[in-house]
MARTILO-474378 format. One record per residue: x, y, z of N, C-alpha, C in turn. Coordinates in pm, whole numbers, plus 50000, padded with zeros to 5 digits. Each point is the difference from the previous one (the first is absolute). Layout:
BEGIN
XYZXYZXYZ...
end
This chain:
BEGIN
474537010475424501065009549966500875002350122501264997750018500675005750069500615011450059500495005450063500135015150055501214998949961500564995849908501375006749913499895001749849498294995149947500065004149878499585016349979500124999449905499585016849942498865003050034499585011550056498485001350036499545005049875498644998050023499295002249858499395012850030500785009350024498995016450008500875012049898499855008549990500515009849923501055005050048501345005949945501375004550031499425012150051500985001250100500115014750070499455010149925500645001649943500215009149887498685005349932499344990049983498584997649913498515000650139500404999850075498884997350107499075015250019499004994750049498725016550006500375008750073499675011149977500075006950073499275000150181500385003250094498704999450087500435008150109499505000350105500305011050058501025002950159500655011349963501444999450093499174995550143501414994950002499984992450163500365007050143499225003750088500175006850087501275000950055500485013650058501185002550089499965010450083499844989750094499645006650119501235015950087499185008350057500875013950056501394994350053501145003549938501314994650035500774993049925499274989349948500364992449894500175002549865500994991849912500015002049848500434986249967499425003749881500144986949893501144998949862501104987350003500535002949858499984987249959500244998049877500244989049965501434996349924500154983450027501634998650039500164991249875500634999249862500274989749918500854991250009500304987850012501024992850014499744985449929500834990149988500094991749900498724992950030499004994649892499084994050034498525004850051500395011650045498975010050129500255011750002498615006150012499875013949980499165000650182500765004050074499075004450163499905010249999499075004450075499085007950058500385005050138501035008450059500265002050143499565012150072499574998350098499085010750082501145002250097500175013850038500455005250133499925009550069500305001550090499635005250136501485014150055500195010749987500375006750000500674999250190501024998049999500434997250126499915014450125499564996750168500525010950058501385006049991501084993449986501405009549976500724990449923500585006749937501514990449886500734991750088500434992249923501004988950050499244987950109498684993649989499234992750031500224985949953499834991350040500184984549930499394995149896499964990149920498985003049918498804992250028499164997349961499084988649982498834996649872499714992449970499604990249904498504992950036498765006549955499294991350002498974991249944500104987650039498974991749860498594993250000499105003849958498695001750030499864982449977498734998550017499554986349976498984994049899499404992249982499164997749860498565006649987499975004949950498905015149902500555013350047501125002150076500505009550090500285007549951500745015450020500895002349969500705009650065500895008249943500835009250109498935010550092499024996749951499075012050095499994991250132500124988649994499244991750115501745007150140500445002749940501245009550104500065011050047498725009849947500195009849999500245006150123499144997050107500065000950142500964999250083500144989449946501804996550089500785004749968500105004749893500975007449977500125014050045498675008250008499825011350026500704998150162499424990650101500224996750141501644999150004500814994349920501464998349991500625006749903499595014149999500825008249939501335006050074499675000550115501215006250072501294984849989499634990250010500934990550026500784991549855499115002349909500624994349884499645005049849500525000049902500005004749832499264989749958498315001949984499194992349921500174998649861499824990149941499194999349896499514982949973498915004549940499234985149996499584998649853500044983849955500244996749892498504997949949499694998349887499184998749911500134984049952499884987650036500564990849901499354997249852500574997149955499614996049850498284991449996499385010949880499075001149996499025003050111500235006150127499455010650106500195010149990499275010350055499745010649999500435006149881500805007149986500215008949858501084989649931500734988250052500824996549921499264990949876500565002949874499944987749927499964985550004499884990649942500214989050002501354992649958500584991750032501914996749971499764997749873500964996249926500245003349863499954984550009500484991350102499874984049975498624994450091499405008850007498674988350104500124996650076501415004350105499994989950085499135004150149499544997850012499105005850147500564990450132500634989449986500014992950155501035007350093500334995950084500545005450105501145005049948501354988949946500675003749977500315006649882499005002649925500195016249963499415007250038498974999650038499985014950105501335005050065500754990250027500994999050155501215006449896500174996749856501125001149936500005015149960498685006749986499895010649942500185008950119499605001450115500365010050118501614997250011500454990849982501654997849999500645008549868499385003149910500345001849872499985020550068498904996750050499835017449967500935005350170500324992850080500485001150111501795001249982500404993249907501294999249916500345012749925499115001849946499625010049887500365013650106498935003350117500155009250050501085005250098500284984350042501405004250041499685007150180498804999149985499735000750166500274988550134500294991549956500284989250086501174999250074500084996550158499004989150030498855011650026498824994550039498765006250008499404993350135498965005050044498764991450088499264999349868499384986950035499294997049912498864994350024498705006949941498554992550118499264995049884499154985850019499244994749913498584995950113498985002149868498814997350056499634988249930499204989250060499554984649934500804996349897499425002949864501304993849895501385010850033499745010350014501145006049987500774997350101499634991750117500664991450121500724992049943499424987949883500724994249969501315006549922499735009049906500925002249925501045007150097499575008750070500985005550110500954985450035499594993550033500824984450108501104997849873499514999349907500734990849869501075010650007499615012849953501155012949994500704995450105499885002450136501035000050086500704986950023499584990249954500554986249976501104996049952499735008849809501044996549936500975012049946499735010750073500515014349985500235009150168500964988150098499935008550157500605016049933500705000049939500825012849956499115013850003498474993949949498995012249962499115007150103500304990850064498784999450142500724999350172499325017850044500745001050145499274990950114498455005049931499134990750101499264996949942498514987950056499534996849920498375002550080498875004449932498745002550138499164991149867498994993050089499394992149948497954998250024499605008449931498464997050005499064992649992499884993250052499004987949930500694990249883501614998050001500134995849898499824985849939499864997849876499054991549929501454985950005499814995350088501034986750020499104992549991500854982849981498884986349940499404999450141498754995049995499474993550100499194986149959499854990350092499524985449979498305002549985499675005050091499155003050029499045012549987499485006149853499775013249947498314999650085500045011050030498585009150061498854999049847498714992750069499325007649903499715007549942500185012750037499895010349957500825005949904501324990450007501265006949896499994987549873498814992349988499924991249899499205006049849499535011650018499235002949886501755010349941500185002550073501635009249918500954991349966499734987950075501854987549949499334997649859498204995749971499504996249911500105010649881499965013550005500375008449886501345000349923500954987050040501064992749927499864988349899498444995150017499884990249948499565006449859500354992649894500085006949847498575002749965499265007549967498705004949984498835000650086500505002750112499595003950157499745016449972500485002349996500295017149994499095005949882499634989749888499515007049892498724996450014499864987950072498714996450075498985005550092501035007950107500045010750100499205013549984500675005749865500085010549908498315001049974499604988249923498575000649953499074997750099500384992150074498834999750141499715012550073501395006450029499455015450076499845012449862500004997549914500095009849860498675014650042499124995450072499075010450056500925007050131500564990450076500295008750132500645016549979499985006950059500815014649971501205001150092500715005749978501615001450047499455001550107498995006850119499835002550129499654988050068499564990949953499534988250039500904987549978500845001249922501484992750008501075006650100499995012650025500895008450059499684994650159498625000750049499874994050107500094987350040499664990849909499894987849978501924999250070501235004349924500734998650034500615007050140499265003250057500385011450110499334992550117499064993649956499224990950096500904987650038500604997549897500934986950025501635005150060500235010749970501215003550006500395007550137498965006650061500055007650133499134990150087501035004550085499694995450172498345007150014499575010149956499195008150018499905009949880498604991849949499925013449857499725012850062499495001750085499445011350037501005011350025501294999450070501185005349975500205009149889499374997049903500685006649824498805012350002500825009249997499325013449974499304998949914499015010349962499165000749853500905007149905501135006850052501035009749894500994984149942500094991450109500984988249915499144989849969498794999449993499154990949947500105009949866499165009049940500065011449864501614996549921501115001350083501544996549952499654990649935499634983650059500334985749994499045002349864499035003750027498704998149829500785003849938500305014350006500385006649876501704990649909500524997250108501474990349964499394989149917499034990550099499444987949878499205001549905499695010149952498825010149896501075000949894501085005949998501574997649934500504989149990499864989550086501264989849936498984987349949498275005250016499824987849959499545009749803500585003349936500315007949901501054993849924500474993550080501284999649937499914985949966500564994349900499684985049885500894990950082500995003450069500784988750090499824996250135498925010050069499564999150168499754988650022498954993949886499824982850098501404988949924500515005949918500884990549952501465004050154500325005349995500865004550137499644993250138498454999750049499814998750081500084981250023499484996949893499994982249996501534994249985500705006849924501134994750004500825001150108499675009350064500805002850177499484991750078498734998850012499034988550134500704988449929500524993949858500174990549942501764995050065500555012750017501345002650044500494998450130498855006550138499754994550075500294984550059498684991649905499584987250030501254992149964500295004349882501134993649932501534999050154500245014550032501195002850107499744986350123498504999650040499524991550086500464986649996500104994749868500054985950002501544995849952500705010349954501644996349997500914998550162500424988349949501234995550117500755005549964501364990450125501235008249934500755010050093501115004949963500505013249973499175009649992499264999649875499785011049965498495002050079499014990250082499074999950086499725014950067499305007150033500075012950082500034996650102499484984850101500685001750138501164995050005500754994149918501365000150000500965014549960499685003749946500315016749939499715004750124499204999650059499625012450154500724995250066500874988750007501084999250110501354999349998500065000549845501475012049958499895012949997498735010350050500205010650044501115003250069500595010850007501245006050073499355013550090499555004849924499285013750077499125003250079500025002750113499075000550105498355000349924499294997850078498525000249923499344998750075498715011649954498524997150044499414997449992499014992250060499094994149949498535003050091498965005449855498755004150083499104991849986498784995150071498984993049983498455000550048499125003049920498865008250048499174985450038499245000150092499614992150087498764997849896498865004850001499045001749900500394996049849501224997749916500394998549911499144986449912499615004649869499534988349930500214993549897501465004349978500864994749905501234996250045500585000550073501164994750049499844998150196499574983949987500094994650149500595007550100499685005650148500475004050077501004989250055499524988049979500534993750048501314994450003500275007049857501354998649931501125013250035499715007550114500995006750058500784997250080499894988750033500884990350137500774991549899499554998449878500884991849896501575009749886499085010550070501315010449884500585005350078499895002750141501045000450147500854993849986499514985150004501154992449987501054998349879499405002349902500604997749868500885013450002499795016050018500975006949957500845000750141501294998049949500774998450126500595016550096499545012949950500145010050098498935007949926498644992150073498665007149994499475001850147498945011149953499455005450130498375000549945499314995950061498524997450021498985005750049499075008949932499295008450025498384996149915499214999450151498254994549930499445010850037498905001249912499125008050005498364991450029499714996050083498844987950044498845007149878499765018549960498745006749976500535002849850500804996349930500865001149891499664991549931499434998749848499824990249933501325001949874500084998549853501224999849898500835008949995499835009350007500845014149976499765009550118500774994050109499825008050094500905014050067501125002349855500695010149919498775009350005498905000649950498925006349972498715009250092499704984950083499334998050096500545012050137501324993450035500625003450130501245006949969500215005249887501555010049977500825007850111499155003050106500725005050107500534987550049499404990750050500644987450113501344996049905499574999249886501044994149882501355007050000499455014849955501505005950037500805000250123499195001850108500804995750146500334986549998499774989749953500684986649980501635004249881499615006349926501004998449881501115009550120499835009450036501155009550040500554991750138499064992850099500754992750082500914987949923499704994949837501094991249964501175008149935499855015349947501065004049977501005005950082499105000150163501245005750098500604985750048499844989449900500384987050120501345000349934501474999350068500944998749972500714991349861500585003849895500114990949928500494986250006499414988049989500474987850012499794994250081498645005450103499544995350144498834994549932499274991750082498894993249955499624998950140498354992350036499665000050076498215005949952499334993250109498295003749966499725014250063498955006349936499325007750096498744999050052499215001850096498904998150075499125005649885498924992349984498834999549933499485014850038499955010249855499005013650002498634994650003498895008950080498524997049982499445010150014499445006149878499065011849953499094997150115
end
């Protein structure tokens, strides 16, 4: 089955009930209708009016919570809000199936149009790296800057460790998946992913370990969670192997907008090694590792992060140039 046919789960409309999705002190939640897509947008109540805006896009099983931090840390400097993509967190599933990049990429353009906030900073984590690159690719208009997490660009050479997630693309992988762990409990998947995803599980409070259960206790409820999730890793793999134009390291070097780019040293899904490769590719990027940082180091290290993001928003517009490697 392809990731543009119709998914086979129940309409919006018709889906279970289950239970509201956290929002955290500061934050609120609405949801945004627009052609095709119904999102889900979280935000962050700014220190004073008239702030810039910003945009942010979680990565695969993610969702706008995975911002919450950073955003709280960059309240004084910019107008959050972070997206939900289709079929994450509270959003629905698209009305056409499409899960690969470029719709993911079409629908933050859709609701970014829609809102009329643009241009924006705009930050993506792993997939939402990619989809971030594509946005600012084929839309410079939308995007002031661009900060970049771990984002999910092709590589030749994939880490073992990021081969059991490229494989939850392959067509009945996921349903395969499903029945093998069918005993495990959301706490033991919750870590399972926290183990792979942090530089250091140990980092995660027991108040955001209780969050993370209780979030996947909810979305694995819901009849489209593994259909969403396979068709994105499927979307992914798929972005990986197109040439071209439309390639994402060709796209990352029609960037226009200054950009950051972070890279957690410890990382086990996206090569460290591939931060000397997206230096080069975005042409006014600045470079910031974290050696003790593994996927989401938005999460991990939100302070170092925001002092990276605010030294790229005091950098003059249209200057480029690196900055010296941060180290927690």
């Amino acid at each position: 089955m392809s990731s543009t046919e119709s998914p086979s789960v129940p309409a919006a409309s018709v889906l279970p009930r289950v239970a509201p999705v956290r929002v955290g002190e500061g934050e609120r939640l609405r949801s945004v209708g627009l052609p095709g897509v119904t999102l889900t947008i979280r935000s962050r109540r700014p220190a004073r009016e008239g702030l810039p805006p910003a945009l942010y896009v979680h990565g695969l099983g993610g969702s706008s919570q995975n911002w919450s931090s950073l955003m709280a840390e960059l309240a004084d400097e910019v107008d959050s809000e972070a997206v939900d993509l289709p079929g994450f967190g509270d959003s629905p599933p698209p009305d056409d199936g499409d899960y690969s990049v470029t719709g993911h990429a079409r629908a933050v353009i859709r609701y970014l149009d829609a809102a009329g906030r643009g241009p924006v900073h705009l930050f993506g984590n792993s997939l939402g790296g990619a989809v971030a690159t594509r946005v600012a690719a084929v839309r410079p208009d939308l995007v002031r800057t661009l900060t970049l997490v771990s984002p999910a660009l092709p590589e030749l050479r994939i880490q073992r460790t990021a081969v059991p997630t490229g494989l939850l693309g392959v067509p009945g992988i996921a349903a395969l998946f499903t029945r093998l762990t069918k005993e495990w409990t959301a706490e033991q998947r919750v870590r399972g992913v926290m183990g792979l995803c942090y530089g250091d599980p140990g980092r995660v409070t027991p108040e955001a370990l209780q969050h993370a259960v209780e979030e996947l206790e909810r979305r694995l409820r819901l009849p489209y969670f593994w259909d969403a999730m396979a068709r994105s890793a499927r979307g992914i793999v798929n972005a990986y192997t197109l040439g071209g134009q439309h390639g994402l390291w060709r796209q990352a070097e029609r960037v226009l907008a200054p950009t950051l780019l972070v890279y957690g040293g410890r990382d086990q899904l996206v090569a460290f090694r591939m931060a000397a490769k997206a230096a080069r590719a975005f042409r006014h990027s600045r470079l910031v590792t974290l050696p003790d940082a593994g996927h989401v180091a938005m999460m991990e290290y939100p302070d170092v992060v925001a002092g990276a993001v605010r030294e790229l928003l005091a950098q003059p517009a249209g200057a480029d140039g690196t900055a010296p490697d941060a180290r927690s």
